[in-house]
KEDREN-895102 format. One record per residue (C-alpha): residue in three letters; chain; x, y negated, z negated. Coordinates in steps of 0.2 Angstrom, whole numbers, plus 5000, padded with zeros to 4 digits. Example, Ala and Ser with C-alpha at 12.3 -4.5 7.8 and 13.67 -1.06 7.14 Angstrom:
// residues 2
{vofi ALA	lumtor A	east 5062	north 5022	up 4961}
{vofi SER	lumtor A	east 5068	north 5005	up 4964}
***
This chain:
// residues 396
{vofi UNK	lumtor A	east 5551	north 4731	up 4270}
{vofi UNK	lumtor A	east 5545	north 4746	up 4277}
{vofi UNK	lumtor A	east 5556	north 4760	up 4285}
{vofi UNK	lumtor A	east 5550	north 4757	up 4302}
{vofi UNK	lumtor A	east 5551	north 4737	up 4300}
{vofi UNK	lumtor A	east 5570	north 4740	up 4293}
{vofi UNK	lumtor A	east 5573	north 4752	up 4308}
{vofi UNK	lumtor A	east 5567	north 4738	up 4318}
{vofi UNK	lumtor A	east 5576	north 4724	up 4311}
{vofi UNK	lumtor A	east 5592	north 4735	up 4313}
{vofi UNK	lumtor A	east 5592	north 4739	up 4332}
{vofi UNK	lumtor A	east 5589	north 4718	up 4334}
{vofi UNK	lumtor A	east 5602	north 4716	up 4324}
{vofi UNK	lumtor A	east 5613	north 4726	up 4333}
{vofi UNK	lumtor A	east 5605	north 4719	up 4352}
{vofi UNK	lumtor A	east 5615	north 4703	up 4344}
{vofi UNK	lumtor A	east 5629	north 4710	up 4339}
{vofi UNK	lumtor A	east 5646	north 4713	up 4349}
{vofi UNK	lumtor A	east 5656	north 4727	up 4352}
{vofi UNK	lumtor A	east 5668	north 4724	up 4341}
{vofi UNK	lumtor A	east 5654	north 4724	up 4325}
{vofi UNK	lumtor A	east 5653	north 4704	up 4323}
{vofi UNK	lumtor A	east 5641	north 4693	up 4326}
{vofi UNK	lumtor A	east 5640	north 4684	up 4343}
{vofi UNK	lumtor A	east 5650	north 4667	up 4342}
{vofi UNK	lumtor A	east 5637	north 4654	up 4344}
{vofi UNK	lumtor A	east 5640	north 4650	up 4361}
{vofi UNK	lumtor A	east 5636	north 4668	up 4366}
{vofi UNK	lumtor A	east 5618	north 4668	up 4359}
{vofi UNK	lumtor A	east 5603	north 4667	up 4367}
{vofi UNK	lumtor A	east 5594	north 4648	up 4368}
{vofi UNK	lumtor A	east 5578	north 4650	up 4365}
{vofi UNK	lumtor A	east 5566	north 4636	up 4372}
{vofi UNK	lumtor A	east 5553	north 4630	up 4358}
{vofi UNK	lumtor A	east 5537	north 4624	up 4369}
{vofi UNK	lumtor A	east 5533	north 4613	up 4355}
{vofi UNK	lumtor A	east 5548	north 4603	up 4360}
{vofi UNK	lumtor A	east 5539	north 4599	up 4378}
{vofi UNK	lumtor A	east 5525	north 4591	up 4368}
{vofi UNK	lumtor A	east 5522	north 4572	up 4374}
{vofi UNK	lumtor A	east 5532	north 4578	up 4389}
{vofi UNK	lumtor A	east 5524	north 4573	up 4407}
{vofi UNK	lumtor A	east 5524	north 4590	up 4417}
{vofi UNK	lumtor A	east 5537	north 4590	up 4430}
{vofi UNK	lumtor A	east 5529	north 4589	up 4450}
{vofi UNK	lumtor A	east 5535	north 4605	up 4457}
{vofi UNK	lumtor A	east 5546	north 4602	up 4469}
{vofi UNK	lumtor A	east 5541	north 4607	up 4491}
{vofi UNK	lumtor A	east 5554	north 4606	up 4506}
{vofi UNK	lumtor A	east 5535	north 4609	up 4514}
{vofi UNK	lumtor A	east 5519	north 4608	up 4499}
{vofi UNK	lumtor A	east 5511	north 4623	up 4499}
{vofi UNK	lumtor A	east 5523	north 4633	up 4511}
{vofi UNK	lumtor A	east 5540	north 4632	up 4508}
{vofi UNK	lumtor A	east 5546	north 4630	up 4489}
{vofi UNK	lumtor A	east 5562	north 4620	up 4482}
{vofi UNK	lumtor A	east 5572	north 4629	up 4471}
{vofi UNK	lumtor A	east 5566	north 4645	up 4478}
{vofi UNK	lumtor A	east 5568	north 4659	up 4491}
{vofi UNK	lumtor A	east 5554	north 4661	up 4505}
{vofi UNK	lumtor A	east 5555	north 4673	up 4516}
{vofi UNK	lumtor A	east 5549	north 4672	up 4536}
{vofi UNK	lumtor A	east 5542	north 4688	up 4543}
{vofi UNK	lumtor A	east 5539	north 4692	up 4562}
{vofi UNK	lumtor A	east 5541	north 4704	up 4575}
{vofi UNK	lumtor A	east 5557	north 4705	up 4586}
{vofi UNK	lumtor A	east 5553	north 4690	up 4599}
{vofi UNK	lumtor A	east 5538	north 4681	up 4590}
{vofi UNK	lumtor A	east 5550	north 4665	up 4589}
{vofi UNK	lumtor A	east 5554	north 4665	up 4569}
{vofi UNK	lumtor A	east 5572	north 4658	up 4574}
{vofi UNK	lumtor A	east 5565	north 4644	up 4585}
{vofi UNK	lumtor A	east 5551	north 4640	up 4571}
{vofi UNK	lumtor A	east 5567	north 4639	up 4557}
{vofi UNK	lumtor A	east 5576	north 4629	up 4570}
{vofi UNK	lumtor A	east 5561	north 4617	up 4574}
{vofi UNK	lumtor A	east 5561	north 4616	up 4552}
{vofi UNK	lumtor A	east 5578	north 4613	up 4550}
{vofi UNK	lumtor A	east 5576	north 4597	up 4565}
{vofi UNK	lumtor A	east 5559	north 4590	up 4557}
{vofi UNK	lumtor A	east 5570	north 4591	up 4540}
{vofi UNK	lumtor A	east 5585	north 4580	up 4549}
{vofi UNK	lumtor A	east 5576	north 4566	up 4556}
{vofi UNK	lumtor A	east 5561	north 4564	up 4541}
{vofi UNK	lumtor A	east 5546	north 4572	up 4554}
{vofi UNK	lumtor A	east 5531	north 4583	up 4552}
{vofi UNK	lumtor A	east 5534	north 4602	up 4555}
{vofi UNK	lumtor A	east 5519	north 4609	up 4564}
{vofi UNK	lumtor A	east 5510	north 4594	up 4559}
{vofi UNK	lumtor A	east 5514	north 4598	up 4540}
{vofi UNK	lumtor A	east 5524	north 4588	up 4529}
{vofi UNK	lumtor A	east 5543	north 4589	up 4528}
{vofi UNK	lumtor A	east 5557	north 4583	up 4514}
{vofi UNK	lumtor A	east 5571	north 4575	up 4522}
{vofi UNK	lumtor A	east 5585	north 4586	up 4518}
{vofi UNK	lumtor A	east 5602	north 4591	up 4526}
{vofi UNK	lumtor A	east 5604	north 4610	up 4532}
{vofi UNK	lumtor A	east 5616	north 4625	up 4534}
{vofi UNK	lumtor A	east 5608	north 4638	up 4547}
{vofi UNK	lumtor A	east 5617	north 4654	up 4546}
{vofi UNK	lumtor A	east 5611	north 4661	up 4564}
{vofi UNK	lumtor A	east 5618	north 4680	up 4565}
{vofi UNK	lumtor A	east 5608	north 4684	up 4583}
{vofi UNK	lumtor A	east 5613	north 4669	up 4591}
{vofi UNK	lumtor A	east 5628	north 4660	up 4599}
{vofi UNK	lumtor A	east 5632	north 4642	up 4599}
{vofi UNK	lumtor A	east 5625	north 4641	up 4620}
{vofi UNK	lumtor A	east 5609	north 4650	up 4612}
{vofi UNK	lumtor A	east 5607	north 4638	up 4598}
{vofi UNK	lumtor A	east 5611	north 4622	up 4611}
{vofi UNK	lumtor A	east 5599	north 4628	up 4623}
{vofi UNK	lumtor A	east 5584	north 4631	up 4610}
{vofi UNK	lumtor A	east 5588	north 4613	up 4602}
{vofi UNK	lumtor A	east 5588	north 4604	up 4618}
{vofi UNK	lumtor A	east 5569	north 4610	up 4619}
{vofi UNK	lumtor A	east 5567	north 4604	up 4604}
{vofi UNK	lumtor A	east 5575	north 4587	up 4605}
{vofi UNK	lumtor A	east 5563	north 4583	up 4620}
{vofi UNK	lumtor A	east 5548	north 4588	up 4608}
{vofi UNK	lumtor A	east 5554	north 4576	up 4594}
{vofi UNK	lumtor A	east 5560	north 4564	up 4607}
{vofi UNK	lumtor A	east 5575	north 4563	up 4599}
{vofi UNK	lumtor A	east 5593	north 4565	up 4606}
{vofi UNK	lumtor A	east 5608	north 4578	up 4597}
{vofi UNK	lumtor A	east 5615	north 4562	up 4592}
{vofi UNK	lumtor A	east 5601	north 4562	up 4577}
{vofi UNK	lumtor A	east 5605	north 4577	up 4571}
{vofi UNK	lumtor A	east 5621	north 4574	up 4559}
{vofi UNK	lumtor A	east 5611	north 4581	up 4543}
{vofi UNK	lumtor A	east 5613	north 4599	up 4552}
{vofi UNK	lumtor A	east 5625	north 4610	up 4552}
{vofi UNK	lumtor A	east 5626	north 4626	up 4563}
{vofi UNK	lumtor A	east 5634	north 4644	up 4559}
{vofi UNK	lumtor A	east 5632	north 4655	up 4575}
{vofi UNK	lumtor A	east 5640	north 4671	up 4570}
{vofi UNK	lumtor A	east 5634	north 4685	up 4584}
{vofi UNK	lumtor A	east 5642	north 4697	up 4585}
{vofi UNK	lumtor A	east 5652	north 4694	up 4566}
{vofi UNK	lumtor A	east 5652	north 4705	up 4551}
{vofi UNK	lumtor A	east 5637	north 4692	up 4540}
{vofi UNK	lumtor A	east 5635	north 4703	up 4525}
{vofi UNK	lumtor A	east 5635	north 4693	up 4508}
{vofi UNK	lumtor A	east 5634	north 4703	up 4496}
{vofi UNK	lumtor A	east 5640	north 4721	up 4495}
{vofi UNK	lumtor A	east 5638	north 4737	up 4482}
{vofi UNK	lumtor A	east 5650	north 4749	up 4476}
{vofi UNK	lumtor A	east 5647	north 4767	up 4471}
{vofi UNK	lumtor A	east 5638	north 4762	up 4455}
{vofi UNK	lumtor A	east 5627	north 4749	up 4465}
{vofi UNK	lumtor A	east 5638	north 4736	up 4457}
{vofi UNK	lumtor A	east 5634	north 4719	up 4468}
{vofi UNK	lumtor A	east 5647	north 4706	up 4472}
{vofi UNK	lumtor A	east 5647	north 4692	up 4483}
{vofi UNK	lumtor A	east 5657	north 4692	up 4499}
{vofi UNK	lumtor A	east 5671	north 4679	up 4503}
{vofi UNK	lumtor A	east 5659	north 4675	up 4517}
{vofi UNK	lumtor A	east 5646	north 4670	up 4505}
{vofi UNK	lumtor A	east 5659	north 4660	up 4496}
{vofi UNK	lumtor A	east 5661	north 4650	up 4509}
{vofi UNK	lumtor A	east 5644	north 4645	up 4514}
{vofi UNK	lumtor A	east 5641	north 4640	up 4497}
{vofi UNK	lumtor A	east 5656	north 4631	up 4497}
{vofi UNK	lumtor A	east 5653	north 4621	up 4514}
{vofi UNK	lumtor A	east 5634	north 4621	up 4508}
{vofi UNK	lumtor A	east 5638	north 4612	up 4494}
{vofi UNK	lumtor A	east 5651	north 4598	up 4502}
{vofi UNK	lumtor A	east 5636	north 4596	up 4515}
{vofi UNK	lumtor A	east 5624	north 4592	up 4503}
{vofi UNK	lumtor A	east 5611	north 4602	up 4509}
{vofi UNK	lumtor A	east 5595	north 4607	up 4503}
{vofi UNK	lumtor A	east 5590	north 4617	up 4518}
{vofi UNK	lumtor A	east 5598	north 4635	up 4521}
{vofi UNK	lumtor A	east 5591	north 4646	up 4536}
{vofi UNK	lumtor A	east 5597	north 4663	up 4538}
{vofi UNK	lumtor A	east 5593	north 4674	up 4554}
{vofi UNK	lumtor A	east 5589	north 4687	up 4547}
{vofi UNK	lumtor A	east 5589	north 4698	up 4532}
{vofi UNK	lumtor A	east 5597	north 4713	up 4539}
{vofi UNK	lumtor A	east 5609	north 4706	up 4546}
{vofi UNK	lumtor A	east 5615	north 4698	up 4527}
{vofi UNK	lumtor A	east 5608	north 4714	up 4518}
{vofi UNK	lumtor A	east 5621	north 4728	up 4519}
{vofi UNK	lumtor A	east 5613	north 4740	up 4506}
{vofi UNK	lumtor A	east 5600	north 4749	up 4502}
{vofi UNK	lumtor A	east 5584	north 4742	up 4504}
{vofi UNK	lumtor A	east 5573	north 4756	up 4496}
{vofi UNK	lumtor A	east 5583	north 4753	up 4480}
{vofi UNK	lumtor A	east 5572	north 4740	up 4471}
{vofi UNK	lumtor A	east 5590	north 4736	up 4464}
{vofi UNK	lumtor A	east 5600	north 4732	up 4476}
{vofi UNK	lumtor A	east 5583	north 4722	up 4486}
{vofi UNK	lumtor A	east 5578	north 4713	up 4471}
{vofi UNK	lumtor A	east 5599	north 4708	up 4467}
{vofi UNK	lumtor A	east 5604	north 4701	up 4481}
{vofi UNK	lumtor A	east 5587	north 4691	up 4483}
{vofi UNK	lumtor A	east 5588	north 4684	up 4465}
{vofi UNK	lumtor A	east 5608	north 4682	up 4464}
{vofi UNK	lumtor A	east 5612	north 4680	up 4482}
{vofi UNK	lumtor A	east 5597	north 4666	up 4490}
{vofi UNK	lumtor A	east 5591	north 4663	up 4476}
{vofi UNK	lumtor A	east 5606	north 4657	up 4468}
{vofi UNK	lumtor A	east 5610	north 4647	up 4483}
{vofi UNK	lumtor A	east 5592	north 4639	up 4482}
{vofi UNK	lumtor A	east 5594	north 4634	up 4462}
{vofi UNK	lumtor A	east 5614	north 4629	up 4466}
{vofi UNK	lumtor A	east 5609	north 4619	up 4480}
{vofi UNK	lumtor A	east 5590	north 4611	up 4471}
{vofi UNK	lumtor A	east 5584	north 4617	up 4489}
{vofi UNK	lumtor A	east 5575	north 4629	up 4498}
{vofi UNK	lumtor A	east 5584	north 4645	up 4509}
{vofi UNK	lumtor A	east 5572	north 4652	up 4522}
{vofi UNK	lumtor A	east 5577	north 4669	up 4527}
{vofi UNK	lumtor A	east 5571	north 4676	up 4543}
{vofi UNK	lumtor A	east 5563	north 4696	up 4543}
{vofi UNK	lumtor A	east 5557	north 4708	up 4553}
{vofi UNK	lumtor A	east 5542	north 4717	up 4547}
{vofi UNK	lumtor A	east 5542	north 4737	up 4545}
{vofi UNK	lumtor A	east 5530	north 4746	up 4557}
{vofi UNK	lumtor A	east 5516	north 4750	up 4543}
{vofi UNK	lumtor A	east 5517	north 4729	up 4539}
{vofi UNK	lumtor A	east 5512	north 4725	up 4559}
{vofi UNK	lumtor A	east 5498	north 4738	up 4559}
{vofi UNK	lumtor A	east 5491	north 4732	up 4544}
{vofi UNK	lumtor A	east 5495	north 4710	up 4547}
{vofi UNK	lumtor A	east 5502	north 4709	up 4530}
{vofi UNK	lumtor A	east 5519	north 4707	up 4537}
{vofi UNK	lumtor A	east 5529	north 4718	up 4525}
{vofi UNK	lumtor A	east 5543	north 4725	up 4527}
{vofi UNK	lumtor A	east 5548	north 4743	up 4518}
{vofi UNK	lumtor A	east 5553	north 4737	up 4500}
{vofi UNK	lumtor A	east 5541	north 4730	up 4487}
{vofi UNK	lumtor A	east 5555	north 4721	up 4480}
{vofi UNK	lumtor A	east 5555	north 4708	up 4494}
{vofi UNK	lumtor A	east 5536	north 4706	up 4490}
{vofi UNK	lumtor A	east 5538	north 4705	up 4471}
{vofi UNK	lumtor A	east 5555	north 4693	up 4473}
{vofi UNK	lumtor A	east 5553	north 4682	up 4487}
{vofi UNK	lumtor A	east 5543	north 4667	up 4479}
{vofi UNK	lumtor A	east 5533	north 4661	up 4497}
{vofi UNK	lumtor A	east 5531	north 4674	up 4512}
{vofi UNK	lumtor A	east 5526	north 4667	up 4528}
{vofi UNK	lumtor A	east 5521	north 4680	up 4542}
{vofi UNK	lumtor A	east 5521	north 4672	up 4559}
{vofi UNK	lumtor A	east 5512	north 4685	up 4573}
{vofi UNK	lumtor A	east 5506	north 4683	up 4589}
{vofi UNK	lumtor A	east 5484	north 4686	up 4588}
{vofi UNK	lumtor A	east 5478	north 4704	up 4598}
{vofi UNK	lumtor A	east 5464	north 4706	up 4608}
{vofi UNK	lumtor A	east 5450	north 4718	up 4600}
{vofi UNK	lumtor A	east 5456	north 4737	up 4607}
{vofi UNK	lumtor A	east 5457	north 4754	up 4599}
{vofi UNK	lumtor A	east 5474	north 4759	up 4594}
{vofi UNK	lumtor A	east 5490	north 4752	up 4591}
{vofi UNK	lumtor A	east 5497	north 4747	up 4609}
{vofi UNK	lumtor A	east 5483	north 4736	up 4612}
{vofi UNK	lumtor A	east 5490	north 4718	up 4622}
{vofi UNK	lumtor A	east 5488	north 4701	up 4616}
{vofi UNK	lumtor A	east 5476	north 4692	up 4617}
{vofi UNK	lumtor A	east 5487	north 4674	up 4625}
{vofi UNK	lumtor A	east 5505	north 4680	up 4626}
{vofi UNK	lumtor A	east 5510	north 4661	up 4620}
{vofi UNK	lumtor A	east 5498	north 4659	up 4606}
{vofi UNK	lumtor A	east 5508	north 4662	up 4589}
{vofi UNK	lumtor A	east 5498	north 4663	up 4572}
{vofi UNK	lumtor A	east 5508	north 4658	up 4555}
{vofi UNK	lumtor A	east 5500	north 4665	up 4541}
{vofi UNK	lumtor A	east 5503	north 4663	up 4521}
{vofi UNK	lumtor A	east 5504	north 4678	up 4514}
{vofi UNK	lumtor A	east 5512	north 4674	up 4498}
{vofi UNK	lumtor A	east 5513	north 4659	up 4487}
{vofi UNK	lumtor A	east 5514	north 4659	up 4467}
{vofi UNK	lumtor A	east 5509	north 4641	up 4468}
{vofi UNK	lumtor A	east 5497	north 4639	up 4483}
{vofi UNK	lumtor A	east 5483	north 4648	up 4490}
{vofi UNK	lumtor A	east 5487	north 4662	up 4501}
{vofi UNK	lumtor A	east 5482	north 4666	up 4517}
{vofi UNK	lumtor A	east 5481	north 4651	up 4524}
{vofi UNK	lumtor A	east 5484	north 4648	up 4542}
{vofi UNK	lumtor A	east 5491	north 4637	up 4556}
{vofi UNK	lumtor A	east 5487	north 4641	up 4574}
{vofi UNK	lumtor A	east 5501	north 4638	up 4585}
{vofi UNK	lumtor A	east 5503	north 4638	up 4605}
{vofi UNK	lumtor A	east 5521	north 4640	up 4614}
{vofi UNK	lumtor A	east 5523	north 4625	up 4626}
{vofi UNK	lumtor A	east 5540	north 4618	up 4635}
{vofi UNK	lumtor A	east 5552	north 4630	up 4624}
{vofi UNK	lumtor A	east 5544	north 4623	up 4607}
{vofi UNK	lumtor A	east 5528	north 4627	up 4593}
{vofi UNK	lumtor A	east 5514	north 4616	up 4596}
{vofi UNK	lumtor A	east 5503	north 4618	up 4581}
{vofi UNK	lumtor A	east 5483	north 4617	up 4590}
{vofi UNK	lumtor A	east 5475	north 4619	up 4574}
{vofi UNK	lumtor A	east 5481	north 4612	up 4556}
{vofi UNK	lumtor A	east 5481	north 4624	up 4542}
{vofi UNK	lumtor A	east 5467	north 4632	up 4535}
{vofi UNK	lumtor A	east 5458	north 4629	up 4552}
{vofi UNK	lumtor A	east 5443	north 4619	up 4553}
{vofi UNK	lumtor A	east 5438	north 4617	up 4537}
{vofi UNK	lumtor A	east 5455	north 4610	up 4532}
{vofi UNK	lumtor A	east 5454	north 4601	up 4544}
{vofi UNK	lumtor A	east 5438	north 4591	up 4538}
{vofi UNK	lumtor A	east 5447	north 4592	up 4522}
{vofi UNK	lumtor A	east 5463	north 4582	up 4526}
{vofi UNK	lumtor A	east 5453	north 4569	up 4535}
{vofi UNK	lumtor A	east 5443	north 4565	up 4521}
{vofi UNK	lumtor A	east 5458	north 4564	up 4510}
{vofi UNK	lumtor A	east 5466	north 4553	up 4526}
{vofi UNK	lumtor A	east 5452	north 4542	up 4521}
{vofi UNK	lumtor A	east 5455	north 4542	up 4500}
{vofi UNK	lumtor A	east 5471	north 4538	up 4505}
{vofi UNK	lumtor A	east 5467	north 4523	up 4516}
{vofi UNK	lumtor A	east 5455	north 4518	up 4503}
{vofi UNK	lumtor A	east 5466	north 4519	up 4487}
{vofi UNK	lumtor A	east 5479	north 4507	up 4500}
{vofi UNK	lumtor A	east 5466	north 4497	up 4501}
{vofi UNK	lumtor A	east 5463	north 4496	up 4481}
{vofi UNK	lumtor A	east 5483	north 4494	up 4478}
{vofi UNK	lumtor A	east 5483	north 4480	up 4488}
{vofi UNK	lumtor A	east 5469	north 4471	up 4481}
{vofi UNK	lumtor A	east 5478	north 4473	up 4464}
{vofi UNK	lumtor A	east 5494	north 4463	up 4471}
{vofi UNK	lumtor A	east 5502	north 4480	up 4471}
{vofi UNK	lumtor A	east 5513	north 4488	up 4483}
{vofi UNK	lumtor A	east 5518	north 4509	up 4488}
{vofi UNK	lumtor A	east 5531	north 4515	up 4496}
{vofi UNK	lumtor A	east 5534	north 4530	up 4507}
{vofi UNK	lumtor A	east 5550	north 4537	up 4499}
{vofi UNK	lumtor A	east 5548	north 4551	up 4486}
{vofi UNK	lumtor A	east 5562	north 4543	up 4476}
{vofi UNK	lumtor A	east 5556	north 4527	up 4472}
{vofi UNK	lumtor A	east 5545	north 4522	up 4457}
{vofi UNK	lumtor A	east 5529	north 4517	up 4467}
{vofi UNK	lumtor A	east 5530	north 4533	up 4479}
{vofi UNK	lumtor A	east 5512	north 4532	up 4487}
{vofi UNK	lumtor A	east 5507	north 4549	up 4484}
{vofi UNK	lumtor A	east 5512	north 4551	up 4468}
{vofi UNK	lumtor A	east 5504	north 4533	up 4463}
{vofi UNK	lumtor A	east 5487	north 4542	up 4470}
{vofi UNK	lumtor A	east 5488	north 4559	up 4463}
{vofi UNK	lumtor A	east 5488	north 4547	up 4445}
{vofi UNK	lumtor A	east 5472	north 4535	up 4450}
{vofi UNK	lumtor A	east 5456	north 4540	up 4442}
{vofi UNK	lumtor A	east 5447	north 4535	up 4459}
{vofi UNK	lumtor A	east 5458	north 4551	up 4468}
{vofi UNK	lumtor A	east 5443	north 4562	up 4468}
{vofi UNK	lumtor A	east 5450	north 4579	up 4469}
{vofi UNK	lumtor A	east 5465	north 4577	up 4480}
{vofi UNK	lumtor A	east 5483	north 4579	up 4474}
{vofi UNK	lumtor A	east 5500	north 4574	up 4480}
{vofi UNK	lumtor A	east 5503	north 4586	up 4488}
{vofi UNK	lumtor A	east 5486	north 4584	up 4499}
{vofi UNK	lumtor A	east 5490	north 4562	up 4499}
{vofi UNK	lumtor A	east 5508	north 4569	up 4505}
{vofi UNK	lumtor A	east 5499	north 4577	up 4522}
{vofi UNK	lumtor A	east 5488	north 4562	up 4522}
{vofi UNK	lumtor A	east 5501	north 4548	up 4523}
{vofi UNK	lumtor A	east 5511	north 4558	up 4536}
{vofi UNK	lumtor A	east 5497	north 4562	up 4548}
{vofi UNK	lumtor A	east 5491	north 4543	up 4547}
{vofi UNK	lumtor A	east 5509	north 4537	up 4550}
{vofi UNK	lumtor A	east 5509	north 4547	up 4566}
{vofi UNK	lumtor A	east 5491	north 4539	up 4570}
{vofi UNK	lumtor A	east 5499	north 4524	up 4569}
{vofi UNK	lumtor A	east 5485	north 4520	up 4555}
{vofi UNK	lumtor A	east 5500	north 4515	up 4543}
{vofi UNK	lumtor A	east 5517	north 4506	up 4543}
{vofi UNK	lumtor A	east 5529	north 4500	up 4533}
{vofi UNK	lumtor A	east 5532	north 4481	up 4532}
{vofi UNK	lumtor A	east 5532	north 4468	up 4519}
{vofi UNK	lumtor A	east 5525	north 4461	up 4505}
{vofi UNK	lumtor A	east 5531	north 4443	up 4497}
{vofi UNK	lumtor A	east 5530	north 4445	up 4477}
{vofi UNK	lumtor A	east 5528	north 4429	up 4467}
{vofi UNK	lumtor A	east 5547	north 4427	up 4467}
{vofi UNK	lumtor A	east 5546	north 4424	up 4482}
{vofi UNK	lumtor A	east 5557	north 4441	up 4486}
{vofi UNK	lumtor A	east 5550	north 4451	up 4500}
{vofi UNK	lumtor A	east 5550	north 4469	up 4497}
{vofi UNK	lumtor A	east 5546	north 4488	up 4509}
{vofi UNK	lumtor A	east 5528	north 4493	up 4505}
{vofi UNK	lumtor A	east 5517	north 4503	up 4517}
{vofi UNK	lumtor A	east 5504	north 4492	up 4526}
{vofi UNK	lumtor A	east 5487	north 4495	up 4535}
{vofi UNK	lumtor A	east 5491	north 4494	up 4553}
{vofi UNK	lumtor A	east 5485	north 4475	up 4555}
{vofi UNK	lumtor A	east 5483	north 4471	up 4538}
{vofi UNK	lumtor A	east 5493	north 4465	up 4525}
{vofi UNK	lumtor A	east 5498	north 4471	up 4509}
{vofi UNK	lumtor A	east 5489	north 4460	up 4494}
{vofi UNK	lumtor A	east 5479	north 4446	up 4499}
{vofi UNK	lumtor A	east 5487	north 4429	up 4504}
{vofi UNK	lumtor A	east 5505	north 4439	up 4508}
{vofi UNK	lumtor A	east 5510	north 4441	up 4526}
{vofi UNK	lumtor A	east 5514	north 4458	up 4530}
{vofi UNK	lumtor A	east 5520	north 4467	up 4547}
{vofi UNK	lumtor A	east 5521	north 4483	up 4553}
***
């Protein structure tokens, strides 16, 4: 053994040894994965609160200006997520929510739902997988830094992860960052700390996704990236959404918008989707109405010829005396069934998840029934005026 490779050997000997000279006891050493353990294994679907924007698991972060409406978009999220409907015309999770609101009080919050509720024709009554946290005017910081830029958690988060946790939510909304945030933003630390060990660790505690709401720093505006003034929120948070309002061709930077009301929400960052991506949205009657799905025309070609796959792989299911349903936690989940048929083309999950959502609200689909050879009738989804396998009645 060389000198160098003894020297070596001896400083990882020591990186596993404890400060009283011993070796680690075997619970305190590292666990290593060996990949050739996962072989044979299926991969495991990533997991979307929104496929393609908003990751499970994960932080995102929501940019915008002061009064672009980031807290009515979260809040419009958080009721899509409540009562199983599309967000923007996107694809939504069903999933209980906590929405920490630090620039609102509860009349605010009532007031902006109620716009809401007559959008999703819904009533406050369908709302018991929400729960609200108006804190205006409180001290919100969850998580704080002593002299050496040690962090610890503040009673305050303690308690929302506590009541998160009894709630069973998957859904966390925070309005906004500074408000949270208490230290030093320009320390890549203390930025990348509190978004790894404070909404991050909510997110992987909870097997959900936490939305925080952020204000962009000037430069970020100028340049339509939407950052704010640390690249530690850029390298940290996982998905960054930017939602802006589109300008009117002018020199300079006091320019006016182009439509006051029309809103743009833009992917700037996703580790597992492509960025900069777009959904063209329109203020109307205190709420978002998407005018144009994401991606803009081109997508929009796309996910009708996927609406069509979709129809067409029903179609073949149902000829093979085979049923689909429309809950992601059953066996026979539509879109996954799809994502795993040779005939899919190119389309994934994901893409049969927007399909089956935007032909349900086209009324193209349904759930009803299917009688199996038992006799047993059993949920599957049907075409509208068809029925699911030849010679069984189904309904919508």
């Amino acid at each position: 053994m060389s000198a160098d490779t003894l020297a070596a050997y001896r400083l990882l000997k020591a990186a596993h040894t404890t400060a009283n000279g011993h070796d680690p006891a075997p619970g305190d050493r590292l666990q290593l994965l060996d990949p050739t353990t996962l072989f044979g294994i299926p991969v495991p679907d990533r997991p979307w609160l929104v496929p393609d924007w908003i990751p499970m698991r994960r932080a995102t972060a929501l940019y915008g200006a002061g009064g672009e409406g980031k807290t009515l978009l979260a809040q419009q999220l958080a009721t899509a997520c409540a009562i199983g409907r599309p967000w923007l015309d996107l694809y939504t999770r069903r999933a209980r929510s906590v929405l920490l609101f630090c620039e609102d009080d509860e009349d605010e919050m009532h007031r902006r739902q109620e716009d809401i509720n007559n959008h999703y024709d819904c009533t406050f009554a369908d709302l018991g997988d929400m729960r609200w946290l108006p804190r205006l005017g409180h001290d919100n910081a969850l998580m704080t830094f002593d002299g050496n830029g040690t962090p610890r958690h503040t009673p305050l988060f303690e308690q929302i992860r506590a009541a998160a946790i009894e709630h069973d939510a998957k859904l966390i909304v925070i309005d906004t960052l500074a408000d949270v945030f208490t230290g030093n933003e320009n320390d890549r630390g203390q930025a990348r700390a509190f978004a790894q060990q404070t909404l991050g660790l909510l997110a992987r505690e909870l097997d959900g996704a936490v939305v925080s709401l952020a204000h962009p720093s000037r430069a970020g505006m100028n340049s339509g990236s939407g950052e704010s003034g640390s690249t530690a929120w850029i390298g940290t948070f996982r998905s960054q959404l930017y939602l802006s309002t589109p300008k009117s061709d002018a020199n300079g930077d006091d320019y006016e918008p182009a439509d006051p009301d029309q809103r743009v929400l833009t992917r700037r960052k996703s580790n597992a989707a492509r960025r900069d991506e777009t959904v063209e949205l329109r203020w109307q009657d205190g709420v978002f109405i998407p005018q144009q799905p994401a991606g803009g025309i081109s997508a929009s070609i796309e996910r009708r010829s996927c609406e069509r796959v979709f129809l067409d792989l029903l179609d073949a299911i149902t000829t093979e005396g085979r049923r689909v349903s429309d809950s992601s936690r059953a066996s026979n989940y539509a879109p996954k069934i799809f994502a795993q048929r040779p005939d899919r083309e190119r389309f994934r999950k994901s893409d049969f998840e927007r399909a089956m959502q935007s032909l349900f609200a086209q009324r193209q689909i349904a759930m009803g029934t299917r009688r199996a050879p038992n006799r047993k009738e059993y949920e599957c989804i049907i075409r509208i005026g068809g029925g699911c396998a030849p010679g069984a009645p189904g309904h919508a």
